[in-house]
Steps between C-alpha positions, in 0.01 A plus 500: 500500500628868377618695839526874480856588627462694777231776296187353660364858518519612184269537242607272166354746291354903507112478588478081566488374898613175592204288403527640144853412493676327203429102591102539509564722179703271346266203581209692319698560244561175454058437510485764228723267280316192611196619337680618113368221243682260491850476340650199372864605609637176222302587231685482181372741379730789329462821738205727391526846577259593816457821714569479795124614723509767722437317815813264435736820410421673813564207710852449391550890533379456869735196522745762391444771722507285807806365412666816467346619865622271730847592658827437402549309844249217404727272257328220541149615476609718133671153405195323585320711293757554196412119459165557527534742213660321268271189555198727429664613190607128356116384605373773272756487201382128495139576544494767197651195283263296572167676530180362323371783333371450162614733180515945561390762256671796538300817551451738183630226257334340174619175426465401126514110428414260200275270531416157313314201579462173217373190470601237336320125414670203390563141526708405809846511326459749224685749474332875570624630201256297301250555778116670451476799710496873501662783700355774703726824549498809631677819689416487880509807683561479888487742796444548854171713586486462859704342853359428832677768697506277797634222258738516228414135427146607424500645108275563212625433198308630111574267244404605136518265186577743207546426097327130509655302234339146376717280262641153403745368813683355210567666136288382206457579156237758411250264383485303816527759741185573623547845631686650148306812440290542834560769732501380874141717541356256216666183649319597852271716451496873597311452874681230548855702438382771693434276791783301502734831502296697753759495838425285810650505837640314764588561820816305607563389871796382574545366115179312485194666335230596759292595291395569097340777351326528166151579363228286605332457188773445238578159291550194691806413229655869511484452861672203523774640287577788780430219762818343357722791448463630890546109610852563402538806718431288810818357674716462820835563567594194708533156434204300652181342418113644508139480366463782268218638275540587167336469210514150512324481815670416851794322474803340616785690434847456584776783447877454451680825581889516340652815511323722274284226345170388652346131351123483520350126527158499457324146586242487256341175632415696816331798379154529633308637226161414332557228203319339303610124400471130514713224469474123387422218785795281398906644476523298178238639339540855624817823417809537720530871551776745625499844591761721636576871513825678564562902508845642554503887605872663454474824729724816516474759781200335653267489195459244178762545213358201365235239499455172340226265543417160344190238601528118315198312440541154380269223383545138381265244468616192754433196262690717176741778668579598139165635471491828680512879597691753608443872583756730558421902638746733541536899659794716456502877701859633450561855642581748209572828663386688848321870466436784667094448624256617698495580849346303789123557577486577866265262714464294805251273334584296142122522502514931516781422185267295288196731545722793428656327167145380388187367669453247206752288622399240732714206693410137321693166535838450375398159407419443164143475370322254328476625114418291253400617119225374313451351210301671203517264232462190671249278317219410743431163644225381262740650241805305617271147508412519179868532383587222658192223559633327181801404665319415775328195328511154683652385154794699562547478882844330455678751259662838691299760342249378735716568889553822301161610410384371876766698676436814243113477617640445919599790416254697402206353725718616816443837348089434428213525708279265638200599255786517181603102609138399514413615140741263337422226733132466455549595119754238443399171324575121684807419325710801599324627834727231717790658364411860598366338807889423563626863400217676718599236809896530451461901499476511874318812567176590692284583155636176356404274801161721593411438129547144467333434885190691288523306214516148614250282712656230701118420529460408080697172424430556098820782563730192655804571266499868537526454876732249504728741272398770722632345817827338354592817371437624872741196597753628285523869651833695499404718778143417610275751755346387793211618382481190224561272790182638706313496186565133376491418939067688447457273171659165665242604809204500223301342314748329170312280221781287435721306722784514327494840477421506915794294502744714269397801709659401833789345329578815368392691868786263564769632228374904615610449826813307462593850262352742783716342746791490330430897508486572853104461471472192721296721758299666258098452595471332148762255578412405864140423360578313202741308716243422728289394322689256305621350819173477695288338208784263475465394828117517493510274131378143480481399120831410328430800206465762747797428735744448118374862386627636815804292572585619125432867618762453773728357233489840331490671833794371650402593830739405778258456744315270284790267556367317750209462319618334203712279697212323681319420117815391355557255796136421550310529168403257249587527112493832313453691854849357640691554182362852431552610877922317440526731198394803638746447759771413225434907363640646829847615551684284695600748760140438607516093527549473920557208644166447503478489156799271419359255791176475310666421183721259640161323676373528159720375253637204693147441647520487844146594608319337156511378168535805204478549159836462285427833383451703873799273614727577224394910542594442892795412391561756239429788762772338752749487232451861359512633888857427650438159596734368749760226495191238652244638298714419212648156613098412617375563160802333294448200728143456422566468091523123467173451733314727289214399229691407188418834308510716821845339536655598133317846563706558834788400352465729221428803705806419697705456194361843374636668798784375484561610086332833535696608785166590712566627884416176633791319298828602733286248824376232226854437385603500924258249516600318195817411645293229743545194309185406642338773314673472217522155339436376156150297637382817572636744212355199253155507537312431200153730343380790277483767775711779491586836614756765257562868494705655263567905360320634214721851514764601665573837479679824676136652649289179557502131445240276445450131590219198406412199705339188407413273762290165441350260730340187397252244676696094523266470219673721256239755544552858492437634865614852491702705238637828638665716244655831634700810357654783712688797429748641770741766531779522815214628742178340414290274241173484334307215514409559090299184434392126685288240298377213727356221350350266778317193445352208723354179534520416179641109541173393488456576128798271474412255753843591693544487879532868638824613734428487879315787625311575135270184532166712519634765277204633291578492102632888450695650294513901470844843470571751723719826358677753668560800265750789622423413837106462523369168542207476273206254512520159476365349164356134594480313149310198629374362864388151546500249255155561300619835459860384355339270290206751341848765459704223315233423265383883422834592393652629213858641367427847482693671750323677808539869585628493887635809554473836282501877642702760527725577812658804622850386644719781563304809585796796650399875504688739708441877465882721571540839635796618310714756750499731145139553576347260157305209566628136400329146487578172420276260366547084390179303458576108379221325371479091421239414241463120549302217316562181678269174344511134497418201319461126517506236282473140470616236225413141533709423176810640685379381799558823666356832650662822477455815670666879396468762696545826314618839659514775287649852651537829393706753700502896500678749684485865481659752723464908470735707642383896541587799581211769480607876526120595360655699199723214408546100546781315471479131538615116382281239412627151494361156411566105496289240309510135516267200432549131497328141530543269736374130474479235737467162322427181665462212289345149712536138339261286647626208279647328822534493847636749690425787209793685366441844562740782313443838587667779271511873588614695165484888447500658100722758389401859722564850311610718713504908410572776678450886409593854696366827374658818664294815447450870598156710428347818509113574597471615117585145348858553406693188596834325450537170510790210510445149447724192527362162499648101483337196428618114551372129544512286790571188352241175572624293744367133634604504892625171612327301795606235665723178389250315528205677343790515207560172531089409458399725243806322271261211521172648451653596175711233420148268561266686319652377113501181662148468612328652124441194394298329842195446651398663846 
């Protein structure tokens, strides 16, 4: 503690006693500093020239003056405070560096800066010298107007646009630039011009924009042009990260100070702003985006030299990166000379400075508004349908021009009202109305749903096909409301004609939830009652048809509290009911099969509790193998092959052996396990029978791959028991379920007077498919059940082939809506559409002594994507598009000659053109437009996929018999 050398009596200083003395003034001295803004004393940051306030000045001259008035006798006390001193003086040298203020006009000064913002639209890696686009320029006049006396942090700042410029952001020849010859007042239009260089203000706090002044009434697009150009004004000092609003809306926004360089990073993901978009449902089908936006402010004596800002927008379609977008904007503001200006308008208030200036001006968001330009010579939508209802023919359902014309007329219903929809649906004839029923349903909007709700009657079963087309194209839904959810949950509720249809309805209830969910919209009302429901009348159902329609509504579902459920009617149901409950749990990921679940599976397949079906058992055993199956479970399930049913036993062995070859998870324990000799022996790697199980690749390629699976199972009898054909595309993060045919038939030995397996004794004769398309289980198609009906089916048929499947469905369905930081409005749009004509056909020979069924799938594919940028008085955009069709025909050919039948099944796809095309464009509101095209074509060549060795090995005799047999009887 400081002692006062023998002058305890003396005052310290003329007109201060002892309680005023320099310690309690040096300790609120001390407060005083305490409460300065904060000062980040290792800022970077190059020093910016500050004055010094009043308050802090006369505190170091009082420092100052009581130094100099204590005596000569008291060394250590002037010591003590000579330290003191120069500590004070280091702490505010180092607080001056690093203070957070954001960029200071100087009083009476005019700064004069160019200004230019472009855009630019390409594909990914083009090069923006070939790029559409256009530039904006102009002069932009700044200067102070007013600061917060109490605050020099506290400023408001004019900013005028002067001599607006529009023109190509790359050079062109005169007769494809679309501005040659028009003055900028033509180009935008004369109150549009005026608007956009009328000033606005902003008052600056501490670098960030409090708030924005402009004229209430003006432009939404002019606006958004000075929106952008004060953004860049807004800016801190010091390195750090905040939430800022701009333009863009509020943000994450991270600065990096260096010197006399500040680096802007904008997170565009985390802007809060209102958009308008969708995406697809699955990652395959659906566009990888990327956004990012960097601005990097050079400063000299504590105002911008120099700004440069850049924002990236990327697109690329997930299944075909190739096919894609890119939008580039850029602003320049370089400083071009500093002028004498106007004084400062004296005020207390930036309120009392605004009302002085001029009353018109009013303080609106920063963040940009939603503009959006219409279209004046867009054909209607009765006008666009009868351009296009030729293409739309069921005849032509399998070409490409007919996923173009569907996604052309998705298009425009999403712009139509309710009353516009109905007139072309109730004027539309029967062989064309399913199709628009497809285009109405896939549009996704409340007209489009409120009109269709109007137009059919789930009470009137004459409209079966149109509801049925109606409600799968509901299945199929990119981004579906919970509003369709509610409405199909009233009609399921009601009074349906047809019990299919009843049935198809909660399936799909089923599919909308599963989608919901995966959206965060497990809680929604909607949701919770649909779910409910489905569960309750489950519980509550007693006839076999009711409790399949909603076991196959949790299979689309894939609910994980219906777990439990599904569990008990795999492990305690009879027939169909068991197997469909096994596969529904085969369609969850494996990260939700508990121990629970693999206990279940293990009762089931090696039958611990009862006898099975081969075909639940060999699905138990399926879902432990594809859900890391431990060493046991693995050694338990090799062990039983050998004990098996003959067929079940060459089926095993062929799933274990397709493991092994196709590398799948599982295969790294199997081949542990394999090195038990007890497990693996030739007795039981010999087993004899036509069974099988194969997977193979049909691409393989840099963005996705694809695979097929075949997997057979036949009765002892040489019967075909189940035939499950499967193709999935996958990328490094997820897959896509694309297709599943089941073929599943039953108690059919007594037609051949065969003994049936154990557990299939009282098997009724059945034989029916179940599909999976993208995802959505569909209905089950039963071709016969019971024997009088086989029979009356066998006899009635013909060789024509039979329509199955044919619609229209929307698969890749992206829209996002961009705020450009420029101030122009962008959007990205990619629809894919799949036209698809799938039919079959049967026929028998007695002189070959063979039947012969072909399944036909004819496919059409058409993408389209739009990439926009709308600045009302000009558009700049690319257009891009990929075609494709192909066949694809299952064959299987049966001789019934002998005993077992030789089956050979054949899988062969026809050569697939494949074109691509990318138009680049820019346009004016008058009709002038320039346009690049580019465009390549190819073919796919046909391909017959190979199966299995053995299916190889069958079908060589098939054919090898059939010159054999020409001349025999049957």
């Amino acid at each position: 503690m400081m002692q006062d050398s023998g002058n305890s009596g003396q005052d310290l200083a003329p007109g201060r006693n002892r309680a005023d003395g320099p310690f309690i003034q040096r300790e609120e001295w001390w407060q005083d500093l305490l409460v300065l803004p904060a000062l980040e004393i290792n800022s970077v940051a190059k020093p910016v020239a500050l004055s010094a306030s009043s308050t802090l000045s006369a505190h170091f001259l009082e420092v100052l003056t009581l130094h100099a008035a204590v005596r000569s006798s008291a060394e250590s006390s002037m010591i003590l405070l000579t330290v003191l001193f120069l500590c004070i003086i280091s702490t505010y040298s180092a607080s001056v560096k690093g203070h957070t203020t954001g960029p200071s006009l100087n009083n009476d000064k005019l700064y004069k800066f160019a200004y230019s913002a472009e855009v630019y639209v390409d594909q990914v890696k083009a090069s923006l010298q070939k790029s559409a686009g256009y530039r904006i320029s102009s002069g932009v006049d700044v200067n102070l107007l007013w600061r917060n006396p109490d605050n020099d942090d506290d400023q408001l700042v004019k900013i005028t646009m002067k001599d607006v410029q529009v023109e190509n952001v790359n050079e062109r020849p005169a007769d494809k630039n679309i501005f040659k010859g028009k003055s900028t007042e033509k180009i935008i239009g004369k109150e549009y011009l005026e608007a956009l260089q009328r000033p606005i203000m902003v008052e600056l706090v501490r670098g960030k924009i409090k708030t924005f002044y402009s004229y209430q009434n003006e432009p939404g697009f002019t606006q958004n042009i000075k929106r952008g150009l004060a953004s860049l004004f807004q800016l801190q000092l010091h390195s750090g990260s905040s939430r800022e609003v701009d333009i863009s809306g509020k943000c994450d926004t991270t600065y990096h100070v260096r010197q006399d360089q500040v680096t802007k990073i904008k997170d565009l993901d985390s802007c809060e702003i209102e958009k308008k978009g969708f995406t697809s449902h699955n990652k395959i089908l659906d566009i990888s985006t990327k956004a990012t936006s960097a601005t990097v402010y050079v400063l000299e004596d504590s105002f911008i030299k120099s700004i440069k800002a850049e924002e990236n927008f990327v697109f690329a379609l997930n299944y075909r990166r190739k096919t894609g977008a890119k939008i580039v904007s850029k602003q320049r503001l370089e400083l071009k000379s500093v002028q004498a200006g106007t004084g400062l308008i004296a005020a207390k208030q930036v309120a009392g400075v605004i009302k002085t200036l001029d009353p018109n001006y009013v303080a609106i968001a920063l963040e940009a508004e939603p503009v959006k330009s219409e279209c004046k010579k867009c054909p209607s939508l009765s006008e666009h349908w009868k351009n296009i209802r030729e293409q739309m023919h069921p005849d032509k359902l399998s070409k490409p021009d007919a996923a173009k014309s569907f996604l052309s007329f998705i298009q425009n219903i999403r712009k139509a009202t309710k009353e516009e929809i109905l007139k072309i649906i109730k004027s539309e004839n029967k062989e064309l109305l399913p199709q628009v029923v497809d285009a109405v349903t896939s549009a996704q909007t409340p007209e489009s749903l409120e009109a269709m709700l109007e137009f059919l009657d789930f009470k009137d079963a004459s409209t079966f096909i149109l509801q049925e087309r109606f409600l799968y194209a509901c299945g199929f839904a990119s981004h579906p409301s919970e509003t369709l959810l509610k409405s199909l949950t009233e009609k399921f509720k009601g009074d349906v004609a047809s019990q299919e249809i009843r049935e198809t309805l909660v399936i799909v209830m089923g599919a909308l939830i599963r989608k919901l969910c995966d959206r965060d919209g497990c809680k929604l009302p909607a949701v919770a009652e649909a779910k409910r429901l489905i569960l309750n009348r489950l519980e509550k159902a007693s006839k076999d048809d009711n409790v399949q329609m909603y076991l196959l509504a949790l299979k689309n579902a894939l609910l994980p509290e219906a777990i439990p459920v599904l569990l008990k009617y795999a492990e305690s149901g009879e027939g169909p009911i068991s197997s469909l409950a096994a596969t529904a749990l085969q369609r969850y990921d494996p990260s939700f099969l508990t121990k629970e679940v693999k206990e279940t599976m293990n009762r089931i397949y090696h039958q611990t509790r009862k006898i099975h079906e081969k075909t639940v058992r060999t699905t138990a055993a399926a879902i432990l193998l594809n859900s890391n199956p431990s060493y046991m479970e693995v050694k338990n399930i090799l062990l039983s092959i050998g004990e098996l049913p003959m067929e079940m036993n060459k089926y095993m062995l062929s799933m274990i052996q397709d493991i092994l070859r196709f590398e799948m998870p599982s295969s790294k324990t199997v081949r542990q396990v394999l090195k038990d000799m007890r497990a693996h022996n030739y007795d039981r790697f010999s087993k004899m029978g036509s069974s099988s199980a194969y997977t193979g690749y049909i691409t393989r390629g840099p963005d996705v791959s694809s695979t097929y699976s075949l997997d057979i199972l036949y009765s002892g009898s040489g019967i075909l028991r189940r035939s499950n054909m499967n193709i999935r595309v996958f990328d490094r993060s997820t897959d896509l379920h694309a297709i599943q045919v089941v073929l599943e038939a039953q108690g059919l030995e007594s037609i051949i007077a065969a003994t049936p397996d154990e557990g299939e004794e009282n098997l009724d004769s059945f034989a029916g498919m179940s599909a999976i398309l993208f995802g959505f289980q569909l209905r089950p198609v039963t071709f016969f059940q019971g024997y009088g009906d086989l029979m009356s089916k066998m006899l009635s048929a013909t060789g024509d082939p039979m329509n199955v499947v044919k619609g229209l469905v929307l698969l890749t369905d992206f829209l996002q809506e961009i705020q450009l930081q420029s101030g122009p409005t962008a959007s990205a749009e990619f629809m894919g559409g799949l036209a698809i004509d799938i039919s079959g056909g049967m026929e028998f020979s007695l002189w070959y002594r063979e039947s012969k069924t072909n399944v036909k799938n004819r496919v059409a594919m058409f993408v389209a994507g739009n990439t926009e940028v709308d600045s009302f008085f000009v558009k700049t955009g690319m257009e891009t598009t990929l075609e494709t069709e192909t066949a694809l025909d299952f064959i299987s050919t049966v001789q019934f000659s002998q005993y077992p039948f030789l089956v050979c099944m054949q899988m062969d796809r026809v050569d697939s053109p494949f074109r691509t095309h990318m138009t680049k464009y820019e346009s004016l509101p008058s009709g002038r437009r320039y346009t690049a095209r580019r465009g390549k074509a190819a073919t796919l060549a046909g391909n017959e996929y190979p199966l299995h060795q053995e299916n190889s090995n069958m079908c060589k005799k098939v054919f090898g018999a059939k010159s054999d047999s020409a001349g025999g009887w049957f």
